[in-house]
Kinemage of the C-alpha trace (Angstrom):
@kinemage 1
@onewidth
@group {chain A} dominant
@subgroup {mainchain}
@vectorlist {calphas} color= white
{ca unk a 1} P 89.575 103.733 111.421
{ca unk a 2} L 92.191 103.241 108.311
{ca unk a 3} L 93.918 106.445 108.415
{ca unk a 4} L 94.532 106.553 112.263
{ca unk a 5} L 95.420 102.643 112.033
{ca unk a 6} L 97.634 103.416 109.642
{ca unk a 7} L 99.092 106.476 111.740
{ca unk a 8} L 99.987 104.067 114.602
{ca unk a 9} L 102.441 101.786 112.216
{ca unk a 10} L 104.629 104.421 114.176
{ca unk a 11} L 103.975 104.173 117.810
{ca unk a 12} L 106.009 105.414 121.330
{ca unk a 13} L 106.653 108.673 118.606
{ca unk a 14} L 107.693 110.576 122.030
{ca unk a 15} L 109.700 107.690 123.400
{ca unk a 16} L 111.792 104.870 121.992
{ca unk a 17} L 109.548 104.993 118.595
{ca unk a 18} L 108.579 101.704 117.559
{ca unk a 19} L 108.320 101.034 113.794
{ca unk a 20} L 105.765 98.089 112.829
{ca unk a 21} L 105.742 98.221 108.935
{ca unk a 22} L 110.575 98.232 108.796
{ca unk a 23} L 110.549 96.119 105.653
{ca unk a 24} L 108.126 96.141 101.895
{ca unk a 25} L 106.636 92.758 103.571
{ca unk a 26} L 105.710 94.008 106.386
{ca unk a 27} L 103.848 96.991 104.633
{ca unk a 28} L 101.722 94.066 102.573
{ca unk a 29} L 101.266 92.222 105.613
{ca unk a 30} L 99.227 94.886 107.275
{ca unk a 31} L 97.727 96.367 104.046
{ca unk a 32} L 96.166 92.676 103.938
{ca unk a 33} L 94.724 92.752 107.327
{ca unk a 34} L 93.570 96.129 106.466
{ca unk a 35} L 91.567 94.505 103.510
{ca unk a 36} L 93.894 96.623 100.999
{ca unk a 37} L 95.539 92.990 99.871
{ca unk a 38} L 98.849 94.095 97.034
{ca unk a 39} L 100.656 91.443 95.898
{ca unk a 40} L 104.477 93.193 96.344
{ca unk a 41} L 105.829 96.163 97.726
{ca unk a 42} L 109.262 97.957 96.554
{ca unk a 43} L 111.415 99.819 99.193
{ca unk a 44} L 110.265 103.078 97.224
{ca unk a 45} L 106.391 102.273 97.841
{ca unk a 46} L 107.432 101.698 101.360
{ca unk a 47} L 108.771 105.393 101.760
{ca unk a 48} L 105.907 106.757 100.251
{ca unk a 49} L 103.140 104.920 102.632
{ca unk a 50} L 105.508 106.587 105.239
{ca unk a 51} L 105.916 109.657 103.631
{ca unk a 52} L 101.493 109.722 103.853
{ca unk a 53} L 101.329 108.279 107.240
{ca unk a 54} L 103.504 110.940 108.677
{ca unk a 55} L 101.342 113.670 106.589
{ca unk a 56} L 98.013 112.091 107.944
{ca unk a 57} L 99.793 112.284 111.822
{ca unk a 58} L 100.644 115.855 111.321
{ca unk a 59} L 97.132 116.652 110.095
{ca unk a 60} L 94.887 114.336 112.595
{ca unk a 61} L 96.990 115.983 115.264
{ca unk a 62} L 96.381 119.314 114.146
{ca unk a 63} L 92.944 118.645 113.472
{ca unk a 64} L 92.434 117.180 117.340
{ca unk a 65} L 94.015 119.990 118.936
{ca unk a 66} L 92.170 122.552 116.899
{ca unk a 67} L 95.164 123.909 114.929
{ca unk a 68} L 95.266 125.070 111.578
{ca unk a 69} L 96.282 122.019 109.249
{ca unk a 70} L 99.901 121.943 108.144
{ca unk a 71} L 99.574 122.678 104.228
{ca unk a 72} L 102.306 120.480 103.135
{ca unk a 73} L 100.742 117.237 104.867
{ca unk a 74} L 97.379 118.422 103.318
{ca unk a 75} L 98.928 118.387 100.094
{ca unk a 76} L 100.295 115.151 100.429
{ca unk a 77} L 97.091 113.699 101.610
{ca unk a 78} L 95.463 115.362 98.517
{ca unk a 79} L 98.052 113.821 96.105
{ca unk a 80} L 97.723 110.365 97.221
{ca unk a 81} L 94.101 110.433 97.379
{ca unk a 82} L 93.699 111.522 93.814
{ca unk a 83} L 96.544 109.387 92.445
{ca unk a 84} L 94.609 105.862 93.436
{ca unk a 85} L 92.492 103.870 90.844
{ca unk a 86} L 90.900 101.634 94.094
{ca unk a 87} L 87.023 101.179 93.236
{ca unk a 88} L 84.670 100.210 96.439
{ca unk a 89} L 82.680 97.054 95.689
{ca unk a 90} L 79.693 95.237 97.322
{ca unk a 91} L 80.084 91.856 98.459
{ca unk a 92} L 77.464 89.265 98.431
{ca unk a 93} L 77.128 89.620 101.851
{ca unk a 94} L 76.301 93.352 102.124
{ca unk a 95} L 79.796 94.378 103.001
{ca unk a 96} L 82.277 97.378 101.156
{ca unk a 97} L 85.572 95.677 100.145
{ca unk a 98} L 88.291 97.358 98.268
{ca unk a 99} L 89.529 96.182 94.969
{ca unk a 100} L 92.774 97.666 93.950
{ca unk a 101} L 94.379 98.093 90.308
{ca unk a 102} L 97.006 95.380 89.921
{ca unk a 103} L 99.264 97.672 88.257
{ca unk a 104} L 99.966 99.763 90.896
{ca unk a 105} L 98.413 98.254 94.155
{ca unk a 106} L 100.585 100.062 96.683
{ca unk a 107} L 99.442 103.517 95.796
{ca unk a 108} L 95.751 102.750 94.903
{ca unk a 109} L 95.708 100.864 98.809
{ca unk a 110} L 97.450 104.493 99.898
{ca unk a 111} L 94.912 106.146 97.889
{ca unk a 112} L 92.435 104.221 100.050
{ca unk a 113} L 93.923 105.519 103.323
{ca unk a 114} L 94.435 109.622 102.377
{ca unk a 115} L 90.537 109.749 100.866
{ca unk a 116} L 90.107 107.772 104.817
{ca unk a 117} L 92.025 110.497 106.317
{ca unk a 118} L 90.300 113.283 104.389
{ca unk a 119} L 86.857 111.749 105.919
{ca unk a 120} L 88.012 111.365 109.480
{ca unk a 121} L 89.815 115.119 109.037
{ca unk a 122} L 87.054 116.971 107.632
{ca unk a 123} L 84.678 115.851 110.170
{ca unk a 124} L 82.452 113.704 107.789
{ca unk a 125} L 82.132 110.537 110.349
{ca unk a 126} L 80.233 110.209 113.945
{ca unk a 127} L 83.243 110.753 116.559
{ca unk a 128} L 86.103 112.796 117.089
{ca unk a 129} L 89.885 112.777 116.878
{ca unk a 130} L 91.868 112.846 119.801
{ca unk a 131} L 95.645 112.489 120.705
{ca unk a 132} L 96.259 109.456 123.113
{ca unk a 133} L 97.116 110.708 126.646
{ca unk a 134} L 100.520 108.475 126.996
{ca unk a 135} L 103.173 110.886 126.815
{ca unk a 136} L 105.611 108.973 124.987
{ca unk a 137} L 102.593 107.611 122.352
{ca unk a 138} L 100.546 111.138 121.831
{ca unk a 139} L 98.965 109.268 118.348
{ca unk a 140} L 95.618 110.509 117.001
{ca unk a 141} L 92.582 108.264 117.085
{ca unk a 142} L 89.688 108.673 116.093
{ca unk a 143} L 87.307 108.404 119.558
{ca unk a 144} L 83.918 106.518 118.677
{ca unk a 145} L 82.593 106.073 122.035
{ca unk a 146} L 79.126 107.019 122.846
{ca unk a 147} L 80.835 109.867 125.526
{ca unk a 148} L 83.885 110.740 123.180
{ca unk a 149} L 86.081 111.119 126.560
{ca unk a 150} L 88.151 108.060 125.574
{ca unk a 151} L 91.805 108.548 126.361
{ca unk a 152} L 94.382 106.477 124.998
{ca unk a 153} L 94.654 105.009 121.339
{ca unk a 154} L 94.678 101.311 122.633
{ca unk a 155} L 93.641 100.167 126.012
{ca unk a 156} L 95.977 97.136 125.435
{ca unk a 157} L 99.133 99.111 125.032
{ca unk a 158} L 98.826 102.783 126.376
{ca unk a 159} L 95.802 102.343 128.356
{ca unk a 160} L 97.371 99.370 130.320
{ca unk a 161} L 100.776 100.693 130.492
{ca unk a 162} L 99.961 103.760 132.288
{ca unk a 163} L 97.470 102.761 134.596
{ca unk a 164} L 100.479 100.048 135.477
{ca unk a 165} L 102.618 103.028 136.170
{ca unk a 166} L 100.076 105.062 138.420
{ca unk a 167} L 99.351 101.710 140.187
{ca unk a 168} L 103.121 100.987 140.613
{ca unk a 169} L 103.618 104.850 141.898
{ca unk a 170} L 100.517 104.675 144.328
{ca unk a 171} L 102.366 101.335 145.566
{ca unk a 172} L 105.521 103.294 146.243
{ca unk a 173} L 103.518 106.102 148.326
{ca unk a 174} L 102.063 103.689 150.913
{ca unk a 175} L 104.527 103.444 153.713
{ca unk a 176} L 105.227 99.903 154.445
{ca unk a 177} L 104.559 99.437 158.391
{ca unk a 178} L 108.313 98.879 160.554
{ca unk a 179} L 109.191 94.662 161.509
């Protein structure tokens, strides 16, 4: 999903927190890959996709654990959403693709995102949000698996990682025989 993709620019937020999107480039970069392509990005743009991707965590964590959302990352979400002139179009081939205003690219792509994270939040799509079980990671994702009892936000980070550290600790527990 967009929103919780987005969300996990920031990841290890309980450990030595990892930023992915440090520079404007790097914010174009992945709103390319995301199919939200913006020609430039200004180090003010860049603290406002932050400012919404730290709104849309505080909300999608709320929102997995049951608790009340925090109003001032609703509002956030809210204001971006409605401040975006995106338009979905139809490509020849049957797919959605996004196109974006070229005045203001940067906020219509955020726009993009906060109407994703309203969808995911307010329950509108076939899965569930859930907080990954890595203590140091804890990021929401949105769980699309026919159970819904996934645990961790990537298996290729988190998921790996910490069934390397159970393996490693069940290694240290069997008691080598004496020479």
């Amino acid at each position: 999903m967009l929103a919780t993709s987005f969300t996990g620019t920031l990841s290890e937020r309980h450990g030595n927190a990892v930023e992915r999107i440090p520079t404007p480039q790097r914010l174009v970069d992945w709103l390319a890959v995301s199919g939200l392509s913006v020609d430039s990005c200004t180090t003010a743009q860049l603290d406002l996709a932050r400012e919404l991707r730290e709104a849309i965590h505080a909300a999608a964590t709320a929102a997995a654990i049951q608790d009340a959302l925090p109003a001032p990352a609703v509002q956030v979400i809210n204001d971006y959403s409605a401040q975006g002139r995106a338009a979905a179009i139809l490509t020849p081939e049957g797919k959605r693709r996004w196109r974006l205003s070229s005045a203001s690219g940067v906020e219509d792509a955020l726009s993009v995102i906060a109407a994703d994270a309203i969808s995911i939040i307010a329950g509108e799509r076939d899965g569930k949000l859930a907080l990954c079980a890595s203590p140091t990671c804890r990021a929401a994702f949105f769980d699309t698996s026919q159970s819904r009892t996934r645990k961790w936000c990537d298996m290729n980070t988190c998921g790996n990682r910490q069934k390397k550290a159970r393996f490693n600790a069940n290694q240290r527990k069997i008691p080598r025989s004496a020479e």
